[in-house]
Each structure stands twice: as structure tokens, then as C-alpha cells.
C-alpha positions in Angstrom: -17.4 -18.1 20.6 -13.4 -17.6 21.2 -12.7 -21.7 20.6 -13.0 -21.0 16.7 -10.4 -17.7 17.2 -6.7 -18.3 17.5 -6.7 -15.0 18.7 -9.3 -12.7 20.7 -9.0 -9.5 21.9 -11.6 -8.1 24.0 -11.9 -4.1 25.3 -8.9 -3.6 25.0 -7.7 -0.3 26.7 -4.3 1.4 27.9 -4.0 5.0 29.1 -0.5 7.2 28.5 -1.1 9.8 31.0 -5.1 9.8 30.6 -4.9 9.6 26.9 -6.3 6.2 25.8 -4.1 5.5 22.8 -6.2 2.2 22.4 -9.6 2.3 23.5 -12.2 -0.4 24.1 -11.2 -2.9 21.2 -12.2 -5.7 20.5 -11.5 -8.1 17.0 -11.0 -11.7 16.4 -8.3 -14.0 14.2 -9.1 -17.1 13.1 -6.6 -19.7 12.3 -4.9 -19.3 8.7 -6.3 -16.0 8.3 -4.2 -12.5 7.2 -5.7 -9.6 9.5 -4.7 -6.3 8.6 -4.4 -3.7 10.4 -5.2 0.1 8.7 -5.6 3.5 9.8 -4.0 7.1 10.0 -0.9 7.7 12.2 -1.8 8.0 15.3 -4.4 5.6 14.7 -2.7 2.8 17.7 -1.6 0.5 15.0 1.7 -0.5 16.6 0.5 0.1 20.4 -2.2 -3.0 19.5 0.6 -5.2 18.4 2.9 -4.2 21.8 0.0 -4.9 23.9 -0.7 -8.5 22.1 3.4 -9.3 22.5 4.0 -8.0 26.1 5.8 -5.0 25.2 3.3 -2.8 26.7 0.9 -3.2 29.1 -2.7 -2.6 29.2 -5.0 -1.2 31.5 -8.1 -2.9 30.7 -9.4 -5.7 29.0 -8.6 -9.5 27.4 -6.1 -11.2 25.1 -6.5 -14.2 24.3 -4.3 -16.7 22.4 -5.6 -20.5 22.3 -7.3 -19.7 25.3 -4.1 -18.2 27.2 -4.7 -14.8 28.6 -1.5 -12.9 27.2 -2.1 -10.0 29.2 -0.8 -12.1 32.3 2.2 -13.3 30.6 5.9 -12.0 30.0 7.0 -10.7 26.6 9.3 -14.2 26.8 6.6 -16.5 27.9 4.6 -15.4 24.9 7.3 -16.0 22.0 7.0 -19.7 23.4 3.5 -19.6 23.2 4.0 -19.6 19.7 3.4 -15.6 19.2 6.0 -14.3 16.7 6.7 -10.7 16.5 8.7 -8.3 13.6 9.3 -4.7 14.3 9.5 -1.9 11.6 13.4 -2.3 11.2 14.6 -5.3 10.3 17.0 -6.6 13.2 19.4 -9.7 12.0 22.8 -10.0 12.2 24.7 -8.4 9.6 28.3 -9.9 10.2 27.1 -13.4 9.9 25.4 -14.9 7.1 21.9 -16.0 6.3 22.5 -19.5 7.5 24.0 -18.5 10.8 21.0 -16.1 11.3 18.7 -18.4 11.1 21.0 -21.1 12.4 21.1 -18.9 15.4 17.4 -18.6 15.6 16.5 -22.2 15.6 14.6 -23.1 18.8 16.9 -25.9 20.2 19.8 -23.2 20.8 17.6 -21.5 23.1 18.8 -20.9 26.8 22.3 -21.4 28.3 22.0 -25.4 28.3 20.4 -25.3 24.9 23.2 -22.7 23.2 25.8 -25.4 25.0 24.5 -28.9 24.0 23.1 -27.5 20.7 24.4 -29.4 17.6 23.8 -29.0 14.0 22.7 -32.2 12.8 20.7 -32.8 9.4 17.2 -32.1 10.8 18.9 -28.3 11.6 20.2 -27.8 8.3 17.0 -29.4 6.5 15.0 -26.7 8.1 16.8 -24.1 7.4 16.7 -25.0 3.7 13.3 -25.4 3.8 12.7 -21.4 5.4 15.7 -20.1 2.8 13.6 -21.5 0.0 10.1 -20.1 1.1 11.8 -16.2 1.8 13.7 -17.1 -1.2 17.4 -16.7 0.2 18.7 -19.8 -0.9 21.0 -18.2 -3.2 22.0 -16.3 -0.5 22.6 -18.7 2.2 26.4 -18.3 2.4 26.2 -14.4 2.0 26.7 -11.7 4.8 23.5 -10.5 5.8 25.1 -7.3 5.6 25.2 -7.6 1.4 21.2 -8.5 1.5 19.2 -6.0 -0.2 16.5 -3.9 2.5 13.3 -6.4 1.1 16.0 -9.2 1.7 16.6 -8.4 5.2 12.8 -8.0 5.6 12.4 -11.7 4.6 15.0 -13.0 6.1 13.7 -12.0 9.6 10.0 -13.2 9.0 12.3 -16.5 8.1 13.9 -16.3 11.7 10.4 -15.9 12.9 8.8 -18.8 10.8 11.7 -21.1 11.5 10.8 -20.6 15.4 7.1 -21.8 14.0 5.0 -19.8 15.2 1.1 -19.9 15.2 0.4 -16.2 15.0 2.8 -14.4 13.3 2.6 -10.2 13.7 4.5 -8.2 11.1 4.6 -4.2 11.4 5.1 -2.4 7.8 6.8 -5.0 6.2 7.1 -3.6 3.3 7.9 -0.1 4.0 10.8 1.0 1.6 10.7 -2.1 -0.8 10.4 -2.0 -4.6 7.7 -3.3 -6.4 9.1 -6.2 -7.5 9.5 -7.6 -3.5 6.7 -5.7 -2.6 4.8 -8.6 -5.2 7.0 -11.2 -3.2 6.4 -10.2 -0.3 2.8 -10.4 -1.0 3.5 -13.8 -2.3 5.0 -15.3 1.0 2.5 -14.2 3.4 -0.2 -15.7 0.9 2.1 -19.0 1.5 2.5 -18.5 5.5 -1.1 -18.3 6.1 -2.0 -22.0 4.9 -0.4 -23.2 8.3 -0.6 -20.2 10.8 -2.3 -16.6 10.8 -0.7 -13.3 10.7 -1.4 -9.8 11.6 -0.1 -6.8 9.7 -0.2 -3.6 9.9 0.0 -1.6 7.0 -0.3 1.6 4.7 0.4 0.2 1.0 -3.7 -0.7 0.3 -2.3 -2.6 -3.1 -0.4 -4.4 -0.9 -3.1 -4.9 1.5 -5.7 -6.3 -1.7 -2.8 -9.1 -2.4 -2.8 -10.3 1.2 -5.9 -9.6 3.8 -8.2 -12.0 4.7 -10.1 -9.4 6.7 -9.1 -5.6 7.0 -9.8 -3.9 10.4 -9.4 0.2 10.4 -8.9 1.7 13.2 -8.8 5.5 14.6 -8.0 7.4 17.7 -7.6 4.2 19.1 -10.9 2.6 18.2 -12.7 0.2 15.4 -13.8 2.3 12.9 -14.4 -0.7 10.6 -14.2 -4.1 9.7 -14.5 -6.3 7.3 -13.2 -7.4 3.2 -11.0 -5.0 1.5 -14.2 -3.7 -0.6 -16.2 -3.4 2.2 -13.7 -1.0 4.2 -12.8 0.4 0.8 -16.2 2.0 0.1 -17.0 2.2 4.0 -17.6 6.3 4.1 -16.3 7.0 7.3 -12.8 5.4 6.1 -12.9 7.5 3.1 -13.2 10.4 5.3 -10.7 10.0 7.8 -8.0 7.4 5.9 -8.1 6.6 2.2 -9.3 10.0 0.9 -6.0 11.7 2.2 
């Protein structure tokens, strides 16, 4: 069954001190699809996406990623897998400017060799064009990342992500503190991400989450609560009870 999945995640479990902040999941992502990821706080939201990255480490159970087993693999070893994570906070480098930022991110720079014998030839700078244009900073190229707007900053680290090309991308609250006019952007870039990889999200905005989820899973207390389309989870009475209807 996992050879149709980019990404499987079987019983997954880990234990803080005998509390199971994640207990016993399982879900699966196929290729070019948008999971999101719902629930209350609380719910293990962010601890699934640590576990999946390397950040933290479970007690129990599988991840798989194209048949790698993630779970026996450092937090380093799985960026070059092709597993692309963005935190809460957006975390580029304000004194230089969008160019340099994702200049900086551009795989061939990376290591001590690569940072040395790294040059920026045409095939550099065409990329980058290409990632400015799709998070639409190619006005912006020149500018400070400092003088970017919050939503700006936002894109332009899913572009230092992308331009790493990734084949699961996982994005926490992306747009948390946007206005509606990037939050409808926003929306609008992950639709165009998804035709050539698949991302996970996690999220509370649900109009945000009708523009962009393949599949929704909700989760609580650490567990699948319920899985499925937007409508189904929507009108699913047990997520009423303890998510939507507060």
C-alpha cells in the first residue's frame, strides 16, 4: 500500500514524561496532494511535524518518506532527502536582500567546499527568478528583507524552501497574522506548489484551509479524530464538538 504514498506514517507515538502528546497515528500523503492538519491547541499539531523532520524523537512507530524510514535519520539527512520544513516565525535574513536570501539558500552553496567553490552563474540567477516570480517578490528582489511586509517574509521563506526543491514541503501556520489580501495569495501559491510536490499544513484559518486542502486530517489529544474532504470533517459531529463549534 505505501508505494502510492510519498509519505506514510504509521502508529506513531512519543511520550513527554508518560504523557503521549501523539498517540498511535497513522495517515498517508500522496504525491501532489495538500494535507492539512486541524485541531484544538494542544491537539499535537506541531509535535507531528517535529517528529516527521527529526526535531523530535519518537518512541514508537514508522515514518516513511519514499520508502526511507525518517525516524532513523538526522534532522540534516532528511532536508537532503528532499523534506522541507517552515516554522511558525519566519526566519530569513533581514540585512541582506531577497536575492541574497535565496542566493544563500541555493543547494550548490551547501557545505564548506560548496560555500568555497560556489559561483553564481546564469543557471543560479535563472532560478532564483523563477522562485521570486512564483512567491511574487520579484519587485522586491533588490530590497532588504528587513523592509518585506510579515506575509512577505512568510513567502519568501517557503521560496528558500522551494528553491532547495523539495518533494514534501511542511508549512506550520503560514498564515498566522497576514491580511486577507495575502492570506488569498498565499492560498494561491500552495495551489501552484502542489502540481510538482505535496505539502502539509497545519492550520486554524478553515477559509484558508477550503482554498487549499486536498485532504483535511483533525486531530485531538494526540490522536485522528477524523479524516477526510473539507465537508466531510466540516459536518463530522465529533469535530463540531471538540474544534469548529468553539
Amino acid at each position: 500500500m505505501s508505494e502510492r504514498f510519498i509519505l506514510s506514517v504509521e502508529d506513531l507515538t512519543v511520550s513527554f514524561d508518560g504523557f503521549k502528546a501523539v498517540d498511535d497515528l497513522s495517515f498517508y500523503v500522496e504525491p501532489n496532494e495538500c494535507r492539512v492538519i486541524i485541531g484544538p491547541n494542544g491537539a499535537g499539531k506541531t509535535t507531528v511535524l517535529d517528529l516527521i523532520c527529526g526535531r523530535t524523537k519518537a518512541t514508537g512507530g514508522t515514518v516513511k518518506f519514499k520508502g526511507m524510514n525518517l525516524l532513523d535519520m538526522r534532522e540534516d539527512q532528511i532536508v537532503h532527502a528532499g523534506v522541507g520544513r517552515k516554522f511558525q516565525t519566519p526566519s530569513v535574513y533581514e540585512d541582506l536582500s531577497v536575492f541574497e536570501n535565496l542566493e544563500l539558500s541555493y543547494p550548490k552553496g551547501h557545505g564548506v567546499f560548496g560555500a568555497v567553490f560556489f559561483k553564481q552563474d546564469q543557471a543560479v540567477k535563472d532560478r532564483i527568478q523563477e522562485i521570486a516570480e512564483t512567491i511574487f517578490l520579484t519587485d522586491q528582489l533588490d530590497e532588504k528583507a528587513a523592509y518585506l511586509s510579515h506575509g512577505q517574509k512568510q513567502w519568501l521563506e517557503i521560496g528558500m524552501l522551494l528553491i532547495q526543491d523539495p518533494e514534501l514541503l511542511m508549512l506550520d501556520e503560514p498564515v498566522a497574522g497576514m491580511s486577507v489580501a495575502e492570506r488569498k495569495k498565499t492560498a494561491e501559491l500552495l495551489n501552484r506548489i502542489i502540481q510538482d510536490r505535496s505539502v502539509i499544513v497545519i492550520e486554524h484559518d478553515m477559509g484558508f484551509v477550503a482554498d487549499i486542502a486536498t485532504r483535511v486530517t483533525v486531530l485531538h489529544r494526540g490522536e485522528l479524530l477524523s479524516e477526510g474532504s473539507m465537508d466531510h470533517v466540516q459536518n463530522d459531529p465529533k469535530v463540531v464538538e471538540v474544534y469548529l463549534g468553539h
